[in-house]
C-alpha positions as a printed Julia matrix, in Angstrom:
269×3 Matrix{Float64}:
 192.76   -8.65  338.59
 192.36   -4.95  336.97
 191.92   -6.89  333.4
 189.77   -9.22  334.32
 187.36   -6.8   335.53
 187.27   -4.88  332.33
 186.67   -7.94  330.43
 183.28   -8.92  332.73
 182.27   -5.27  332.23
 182.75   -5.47  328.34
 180.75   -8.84  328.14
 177.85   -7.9   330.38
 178.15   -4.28  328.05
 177.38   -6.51  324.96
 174.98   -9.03  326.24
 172.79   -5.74  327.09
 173.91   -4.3   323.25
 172.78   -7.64  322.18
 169.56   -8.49  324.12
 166.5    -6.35  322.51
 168.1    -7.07  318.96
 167.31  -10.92  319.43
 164.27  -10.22  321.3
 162.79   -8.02  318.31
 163.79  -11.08  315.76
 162.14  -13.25  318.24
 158.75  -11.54  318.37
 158.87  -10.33  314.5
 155.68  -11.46  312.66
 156.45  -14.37  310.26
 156.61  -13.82  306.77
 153.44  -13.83  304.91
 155.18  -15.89  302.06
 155.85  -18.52  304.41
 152.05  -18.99  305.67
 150.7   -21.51  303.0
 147.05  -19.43  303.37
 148.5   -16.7   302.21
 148.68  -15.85  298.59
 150.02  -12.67  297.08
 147.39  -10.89  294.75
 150.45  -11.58  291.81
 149.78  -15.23  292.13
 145.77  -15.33  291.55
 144.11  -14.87  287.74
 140.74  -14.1   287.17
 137.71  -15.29  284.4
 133.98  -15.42  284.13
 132.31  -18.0   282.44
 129.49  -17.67  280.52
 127.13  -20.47  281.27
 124.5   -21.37  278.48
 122.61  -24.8   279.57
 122.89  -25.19  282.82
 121.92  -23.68  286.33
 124.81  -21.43  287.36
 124.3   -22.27  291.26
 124.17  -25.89  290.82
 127.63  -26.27  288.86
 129.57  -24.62  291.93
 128.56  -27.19  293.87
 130.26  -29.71  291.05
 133.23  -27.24  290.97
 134.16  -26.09  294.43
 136.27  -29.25  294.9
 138.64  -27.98  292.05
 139.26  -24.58  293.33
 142.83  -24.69  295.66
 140.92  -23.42  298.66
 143.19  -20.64  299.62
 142.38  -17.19  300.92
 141.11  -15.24  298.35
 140.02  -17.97  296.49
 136.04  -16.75  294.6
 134.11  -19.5   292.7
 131.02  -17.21  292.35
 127.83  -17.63  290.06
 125.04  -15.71  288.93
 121.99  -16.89  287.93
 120.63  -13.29  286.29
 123.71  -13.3   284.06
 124.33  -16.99  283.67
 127.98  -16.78  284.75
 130.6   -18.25  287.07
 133.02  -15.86  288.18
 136.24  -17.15  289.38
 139.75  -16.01  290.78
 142.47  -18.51  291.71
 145.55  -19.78  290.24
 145.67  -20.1   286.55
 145.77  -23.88  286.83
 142.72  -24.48  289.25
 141.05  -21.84  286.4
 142.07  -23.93  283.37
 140.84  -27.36  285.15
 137.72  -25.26  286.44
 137.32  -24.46  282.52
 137.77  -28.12  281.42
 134.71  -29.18  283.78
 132.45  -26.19  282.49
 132.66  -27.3   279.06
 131.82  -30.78  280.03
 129.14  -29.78  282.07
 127.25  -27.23  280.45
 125.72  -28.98  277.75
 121.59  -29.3   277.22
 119.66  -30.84  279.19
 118.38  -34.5   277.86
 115.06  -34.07  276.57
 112.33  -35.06  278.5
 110.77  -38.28  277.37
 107.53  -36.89  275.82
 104.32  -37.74  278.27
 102.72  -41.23  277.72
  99.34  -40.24  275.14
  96.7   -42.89  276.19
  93.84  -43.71  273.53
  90.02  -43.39  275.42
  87.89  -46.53  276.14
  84.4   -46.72  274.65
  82.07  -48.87  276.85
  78.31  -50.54  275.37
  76.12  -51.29  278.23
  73.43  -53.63  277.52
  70.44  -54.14  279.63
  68.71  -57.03  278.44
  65.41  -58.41  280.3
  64.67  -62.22  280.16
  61.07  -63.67  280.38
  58.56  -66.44  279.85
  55.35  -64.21  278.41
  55.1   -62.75  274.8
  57.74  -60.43  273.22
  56.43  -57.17  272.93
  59.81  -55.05  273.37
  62.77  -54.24  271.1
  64.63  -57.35  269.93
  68.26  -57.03  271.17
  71.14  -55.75  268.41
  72.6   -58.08  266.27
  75.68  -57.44  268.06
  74.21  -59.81  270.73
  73.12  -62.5   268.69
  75.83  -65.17  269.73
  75.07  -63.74  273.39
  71.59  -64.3   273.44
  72.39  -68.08  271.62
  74.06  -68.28  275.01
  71.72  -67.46  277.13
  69.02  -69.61  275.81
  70.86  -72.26  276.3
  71.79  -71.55  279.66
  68.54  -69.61  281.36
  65.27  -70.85  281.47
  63.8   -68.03  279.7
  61.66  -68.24  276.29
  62.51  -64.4   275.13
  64.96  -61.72  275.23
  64.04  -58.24  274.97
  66.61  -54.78  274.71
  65.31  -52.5   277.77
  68.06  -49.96  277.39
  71.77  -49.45  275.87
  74.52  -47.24  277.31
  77.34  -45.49  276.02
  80.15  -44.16  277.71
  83.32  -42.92  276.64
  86.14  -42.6   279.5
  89.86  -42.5   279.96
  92.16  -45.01  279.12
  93.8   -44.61  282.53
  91.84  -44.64  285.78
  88.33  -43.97  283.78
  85.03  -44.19  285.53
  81.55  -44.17  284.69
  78.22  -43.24  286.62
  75.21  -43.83  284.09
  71.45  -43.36  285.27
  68.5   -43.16  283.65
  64.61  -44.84  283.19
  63.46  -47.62  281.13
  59.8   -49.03  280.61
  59.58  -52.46  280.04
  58.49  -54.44  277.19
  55.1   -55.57  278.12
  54.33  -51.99  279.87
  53.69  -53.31  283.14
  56.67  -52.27  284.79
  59.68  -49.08  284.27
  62.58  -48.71  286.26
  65.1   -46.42  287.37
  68.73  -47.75  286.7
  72.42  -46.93  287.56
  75.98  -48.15  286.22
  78.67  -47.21  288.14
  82.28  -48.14  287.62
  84.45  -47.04  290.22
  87.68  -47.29  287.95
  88.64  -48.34  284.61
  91.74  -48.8   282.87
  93.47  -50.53  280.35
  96.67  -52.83  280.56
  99.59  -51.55  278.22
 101.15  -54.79  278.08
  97.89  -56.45  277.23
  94.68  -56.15  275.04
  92.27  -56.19  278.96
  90.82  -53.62  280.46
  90.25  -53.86  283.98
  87.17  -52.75  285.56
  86.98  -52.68  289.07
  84.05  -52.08  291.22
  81.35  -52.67  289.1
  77.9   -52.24  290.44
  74.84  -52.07  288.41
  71.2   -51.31  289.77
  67.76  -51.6   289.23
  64.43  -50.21  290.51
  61.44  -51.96  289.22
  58.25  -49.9   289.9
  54.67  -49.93  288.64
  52.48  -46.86  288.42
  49.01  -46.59  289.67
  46.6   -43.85  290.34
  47.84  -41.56  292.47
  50.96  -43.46  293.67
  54.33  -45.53  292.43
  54.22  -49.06  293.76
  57.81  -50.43  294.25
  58.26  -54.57  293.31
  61.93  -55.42  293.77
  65.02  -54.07  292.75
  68.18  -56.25  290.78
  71.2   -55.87  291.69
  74.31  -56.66  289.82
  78.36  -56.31  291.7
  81.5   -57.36  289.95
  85.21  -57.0   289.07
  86.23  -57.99  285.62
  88.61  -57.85  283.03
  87.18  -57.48  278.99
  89.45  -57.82  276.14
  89.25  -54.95  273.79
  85.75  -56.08  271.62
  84.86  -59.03  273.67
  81.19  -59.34  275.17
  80.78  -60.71  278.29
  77.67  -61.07  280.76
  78.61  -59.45  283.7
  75.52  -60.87  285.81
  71.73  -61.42  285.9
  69.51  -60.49  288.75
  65.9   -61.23  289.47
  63.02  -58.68  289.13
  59.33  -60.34  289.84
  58.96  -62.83  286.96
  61.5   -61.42  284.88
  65.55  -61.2   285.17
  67.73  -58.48  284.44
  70.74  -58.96  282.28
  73.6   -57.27  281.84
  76.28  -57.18  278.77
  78.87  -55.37  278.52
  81.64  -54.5   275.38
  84.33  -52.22  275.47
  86.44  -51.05  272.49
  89.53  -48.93  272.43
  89.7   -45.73  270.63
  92.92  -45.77  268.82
């Protein structure tokens, strides 16, 4: 009975021995090799990277994918010394590398802005009538117009009131002509206005468009003391005009008379 005492008292005498010896061990931090965030300072390299094309800041966003993502991990760039400074391990920095050289290259060039030749514009205002020709006879220009027009109108002569010239852009041009004309037999002037709203030409073809066309006249007669209105011609179109092709845009009635218009355009190469 003696024995067996001594032998409880010698076990319960090393459990106690034993007891704060496991519990340390249990409660002992874990290693920091075995926590896969963890990475000694030994196992990291570091390089900069000189960057010569491209914007330092937007290849890290290309290259953060190929860094390994552990602590201590830098993929860092500077744009005042055009470099990307990184620390990792040496194979993340070699494949980093590879990519930089691939990436930093120049820039394509930039494809050199379209250069668009100007549009010349000839405004003819041409007025029709049945008494006797006293004004300017029209260009020659207009001689297969004016063929035209006899044959068409019931008019006996053609007269040249006024010409305009306009140079604009070959790209969303626009004209706004005014000015005062007398008329042939001296009875009458008037006050006139062009005004194209937009012009350009078609790359793919020889037309120009012209859009929102809108021609006006004023006829007036002077007497003492006052200006006596008598009518006014208007003339509203859209059209398209090959590059030296005349067209009449439109005649418009003023008293006895009628107001023509003729326009030619020509591209400035």
């Amino acid at each position: 009975m003696f024995t067996k005492t001594i032998k409880l008292i010698a076990i319960i005498a090393c459990a106690i021995l034993l007891s704060p010896s496991a519990f340390a061990q249990q409660n002992q931090p874990q290693n920091k090799q075995d926590d896969p965030q963890w990475v000694e300072h030994t196992g990291f390299k570091g390089m900069i990277f000189d960057i010569k094309n491209r914007d330092p800041r937007e290849l890290v966003q290309i290259l953060k994918p190929l860094g390994s993502g552990f602590k201590g991990a830098v993929l860092q760039p500077d744009s005042d010394y055009k470099t990307i400074t990184v620390r990792d391990f040496p194979e993340n920095i070699a494949t980093i590398g590879e990519a930089i050289k691939r990436l930093d290259v120049p820039l394509p060039p930039k494809p050199p802005h379209p250069t668009f030749p100007d549009i010349e514009l000839f405004a003819y205002v041409l007025i029709a009538s049945n008494g006797e020709s006293a004004g300017a006879e029209p260009p020659q220009a207009l001689a297969d117009v004016i063929k035209q027009l006899q044959a068409t109108l019931n008019y006996k002569n053609y007269q040249l009131l006024t010409s305009v010239v306009q140079r604009t852009s070959f790209v969303d041009g626009s004209i706004d002509a005014r000015g005062t004309a007398d008329f042939p037999d001296k009875s009458l002037s008037g006050n006139y206005q062009l005004q194209i709203a937009r012009i350009y030409g078609l790359t793919e073809s020889p037309q120009i468009e012209l859009r929102n066309l809108a021609f006006q006249m004023d006829g007036y007669r002077e007497e003492p003391n006052q200006r006596v209105t008598i009518g006014s011609a208007k003339i509203n179109t859209r059209l398209s005009v090959r590059d030296g092709e005349k067209v009449v845009v439109g005649t418009a009635s003023l008293k006895d008379k009628a107001v023509i218009l003729v326009l030619t355009t020509r591209v400035l190469k």
